[in-house]
C-alpha positions as a printed NumPy array, in Angstrom:
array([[  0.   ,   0.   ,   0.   ],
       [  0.953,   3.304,  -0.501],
       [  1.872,   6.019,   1.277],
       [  0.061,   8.972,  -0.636],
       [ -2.744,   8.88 ,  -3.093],
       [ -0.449,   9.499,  -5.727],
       [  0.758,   7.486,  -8.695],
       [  4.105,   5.211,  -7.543],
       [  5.724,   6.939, -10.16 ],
       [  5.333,  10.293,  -8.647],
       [  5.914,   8.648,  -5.093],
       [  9.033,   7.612,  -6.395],
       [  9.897,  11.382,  -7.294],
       [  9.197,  12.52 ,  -4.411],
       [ 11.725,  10.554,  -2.328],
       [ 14.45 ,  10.75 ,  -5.075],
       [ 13.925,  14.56 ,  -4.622],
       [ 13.859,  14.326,  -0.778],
       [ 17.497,  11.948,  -1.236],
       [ 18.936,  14.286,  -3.249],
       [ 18.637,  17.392,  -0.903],
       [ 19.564,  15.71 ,   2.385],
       [ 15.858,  15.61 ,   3.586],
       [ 15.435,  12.444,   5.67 ],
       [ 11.4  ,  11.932,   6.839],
       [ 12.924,  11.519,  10.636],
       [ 13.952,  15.055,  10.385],
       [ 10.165,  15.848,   9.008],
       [  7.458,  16.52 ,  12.28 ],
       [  4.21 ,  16.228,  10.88 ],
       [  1.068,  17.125,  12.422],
       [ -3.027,  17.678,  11.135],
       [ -5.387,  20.143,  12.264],
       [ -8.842,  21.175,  10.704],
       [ -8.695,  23.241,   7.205],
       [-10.967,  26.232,   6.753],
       [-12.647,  27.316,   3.905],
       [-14.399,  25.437,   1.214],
       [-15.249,  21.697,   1.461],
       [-18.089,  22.149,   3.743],
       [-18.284,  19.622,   6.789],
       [-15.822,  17.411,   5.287],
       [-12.746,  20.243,   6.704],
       [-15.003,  21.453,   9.279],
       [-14.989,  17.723,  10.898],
       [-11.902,  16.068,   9.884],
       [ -8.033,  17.261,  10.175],
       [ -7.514,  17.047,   6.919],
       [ -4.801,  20.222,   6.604],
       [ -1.399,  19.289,   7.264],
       [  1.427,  20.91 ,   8.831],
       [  5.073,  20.035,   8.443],
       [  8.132,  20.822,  10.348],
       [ 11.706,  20.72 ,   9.211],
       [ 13.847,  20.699,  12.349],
       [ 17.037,  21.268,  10.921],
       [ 16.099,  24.468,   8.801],
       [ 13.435,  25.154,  11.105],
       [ 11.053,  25.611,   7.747],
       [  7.42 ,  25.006,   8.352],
       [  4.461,  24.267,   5.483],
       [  1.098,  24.175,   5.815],
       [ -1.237,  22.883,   2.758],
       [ -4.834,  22.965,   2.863],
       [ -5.465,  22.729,  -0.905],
       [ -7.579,  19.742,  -1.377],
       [-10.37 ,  17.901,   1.249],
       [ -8.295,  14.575,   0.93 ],
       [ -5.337,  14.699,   4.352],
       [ -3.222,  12.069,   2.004],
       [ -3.049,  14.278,  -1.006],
       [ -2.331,  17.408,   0.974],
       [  0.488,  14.98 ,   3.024],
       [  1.959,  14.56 ,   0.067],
       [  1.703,  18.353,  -1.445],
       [  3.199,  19.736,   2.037],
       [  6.233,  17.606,   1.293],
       [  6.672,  19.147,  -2.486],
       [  6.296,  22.553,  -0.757],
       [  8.763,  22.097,   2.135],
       [ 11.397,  20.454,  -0.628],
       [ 10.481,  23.734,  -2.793],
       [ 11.429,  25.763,   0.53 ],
       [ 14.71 ,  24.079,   1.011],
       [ 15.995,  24.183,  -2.703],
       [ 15.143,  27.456,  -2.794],
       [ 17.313,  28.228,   0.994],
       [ 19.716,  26.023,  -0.494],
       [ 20.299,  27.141,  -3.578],
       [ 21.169,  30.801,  -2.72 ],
       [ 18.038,  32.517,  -3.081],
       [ 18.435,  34.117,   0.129],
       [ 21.784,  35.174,  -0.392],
       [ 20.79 ,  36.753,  -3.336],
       [ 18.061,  38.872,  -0.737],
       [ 20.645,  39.141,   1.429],
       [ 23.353,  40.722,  -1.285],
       [ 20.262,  43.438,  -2.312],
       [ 19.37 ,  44.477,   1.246],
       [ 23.401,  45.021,   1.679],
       [ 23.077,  47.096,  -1.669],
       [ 20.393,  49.318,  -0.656],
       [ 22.374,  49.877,   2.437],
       [ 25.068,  50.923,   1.07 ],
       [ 23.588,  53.509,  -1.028],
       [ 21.938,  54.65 ,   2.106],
       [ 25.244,  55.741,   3.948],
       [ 26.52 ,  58.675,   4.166],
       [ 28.763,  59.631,   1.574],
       [ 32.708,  60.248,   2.402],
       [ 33.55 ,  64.615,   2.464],
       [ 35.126,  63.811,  -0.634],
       [ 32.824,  62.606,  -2.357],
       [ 30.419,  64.827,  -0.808],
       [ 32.722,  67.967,  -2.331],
       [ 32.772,  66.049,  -5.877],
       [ 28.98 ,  66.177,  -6.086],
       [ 28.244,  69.705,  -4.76 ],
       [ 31.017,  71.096,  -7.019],
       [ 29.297,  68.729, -10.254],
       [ 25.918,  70.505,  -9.178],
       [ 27.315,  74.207,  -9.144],
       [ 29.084,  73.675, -12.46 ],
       [ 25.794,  72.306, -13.842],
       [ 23.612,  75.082, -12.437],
       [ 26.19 ,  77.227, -14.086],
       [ 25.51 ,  76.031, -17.139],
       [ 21.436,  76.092, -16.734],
       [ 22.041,  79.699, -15.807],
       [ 24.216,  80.744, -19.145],
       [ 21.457,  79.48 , -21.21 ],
       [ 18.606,  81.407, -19.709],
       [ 17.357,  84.58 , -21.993],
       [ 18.665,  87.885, -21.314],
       [ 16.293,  90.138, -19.525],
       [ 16.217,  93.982, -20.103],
       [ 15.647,  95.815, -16.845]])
C-alpha cells in the first residue's frame, strides 16, 4: 500500500527529490489540524490540513489545498522540498546581497565625495544659468 494517493511513479519522485537534498522523513514533524474554507463539513470535521516541520532548517508548510489529508500529506512535502531548494540554492543570499546594496547607497557619503557632487551641481547650475534669456531691466 501506498503512502500517498499518488501514482508510484510520482511517489518515487518525491523521495528521489527528498534523497537528493539531504531531507530524511525523521527530520520531518508532521502534524493535522482542521482546514478552513471550502469543502463544507468534510474540513469542518476532519483534520484534513497538514502541517510540516523541518527541524534542521526550522522551515514550516502548511497545505490545505484539497479535502483529501493524504493528497495534501503529500503536497506539504513538495512545498517544504520547494522551501529548502530554494534556501539552499542561494536565493536568500541573493536577498541578502540586495538588502546590503540598498544599504550601502543609504550611507553617508565620504567629504570627498560629498565635495565632488556639490562642485558637479554648481558647475551644472552654471551652465542652466548661461542658457537662460537675457532680460532687459
Amino acid at each position: 500500500m501506498s503512502a500517498f494517493p499518488v501514482s508510484p511513479e510520482k511517489e518515487a519522485q518525491l523521495a528521489q527529490r527528498m534523497a537528493a537534498l539531504g531531507v530524511r522523513e525523521a527530520d520531518i514533524d508532521e502534524s493535522f489540524v482542521r482546514s478552513g474554507g471550502h469543502g463544507g463539513q468534510n474540513v469542518n470535521k476532519t483534520a484534513t490540513c497538514v502541517m510540516l516541520l523541518h527541524h534542521p532548517t526550522r522551515l514550516q508548510v502548511k497545505c490545505q489545498t484539497t479535502r483529501s489529508q493524504g493528497l495534501n500529506r503529500y503536497l506539504a512535502r513538495r512545498l517544504l522540498l520547494d522551501k529548502i531548494e530554494a534556501l539552499k540554492k542561494g536565493y536568500v543570499d541573493a536577498e541578502r546581497s540586495r538588502i546590503e546594496k540598498i544599504r550601502r547607497q543609504k550611507r553617508k557619503r565620504s567629504r570627498r565625495a560629498k565635495a565632488r557632487m556639490l562642485d558637479n551641481k554648481s558647475h551644472h547650475g552654471a551652465k542652466k544659468a548661461s542658457r537662460r534669456s537675457v532680460t532687459m531691466e
